[in-house]
N, C-alpha and C positions, 0 to 999 in steps of 0.2 A: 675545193677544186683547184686553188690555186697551186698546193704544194703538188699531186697529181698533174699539171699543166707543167711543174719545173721537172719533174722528172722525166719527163716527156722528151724536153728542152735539154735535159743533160745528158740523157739515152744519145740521143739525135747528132748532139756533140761531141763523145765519145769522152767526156770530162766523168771521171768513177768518183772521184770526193764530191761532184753536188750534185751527183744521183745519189752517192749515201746520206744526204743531208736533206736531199728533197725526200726520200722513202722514210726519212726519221721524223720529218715534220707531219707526212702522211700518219705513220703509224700514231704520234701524240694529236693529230686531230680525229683519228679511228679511236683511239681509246676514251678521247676529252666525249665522245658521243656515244659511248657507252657500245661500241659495235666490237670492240676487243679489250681483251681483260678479265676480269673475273667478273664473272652474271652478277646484274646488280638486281633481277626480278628472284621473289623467292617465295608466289603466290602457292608451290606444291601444283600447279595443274599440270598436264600430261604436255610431254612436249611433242609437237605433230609436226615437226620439221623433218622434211625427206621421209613424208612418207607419202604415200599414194591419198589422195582424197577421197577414194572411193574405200579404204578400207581405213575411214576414221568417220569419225562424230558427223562428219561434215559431207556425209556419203549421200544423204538426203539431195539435200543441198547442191550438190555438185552434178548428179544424176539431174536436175531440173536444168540446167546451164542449157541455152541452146548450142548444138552441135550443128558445125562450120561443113 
């Protein structure tokens, strides 16, 4: 969160060299955590990102949710 807080900081200041420095530190603590990059999971299961809950595995499930 920290290098996210300088780019903030540098946006704000109108300084472009430590908002590219702040965004470059962001991008190598997004990668060092495994959020960008190349997939380091390689179990073969179905991936159910962006899709609707009610037309996946998890439609049971989700249909039991109490509704607001």
């Amino acid at each position: 969160m920290s290098a996210r807080r300088h780019v903030g900081v540098a946006k704000r200041s109108g300084d472009l060299d430590a908002e590219r420095g702040a965004r470059a530190a962001v991008d190598a603590a997004k990668r060092g955590l495994g959020e960008r990059g190349p997939v380091w999971w390689t179990d073969g299961a179905p991936d159910y990102n962006r899709k609707l809950a009610a037309s996946t595995p998890y439609a049971d499930w989700y249909a039991a949710l109490p509704k607001d």
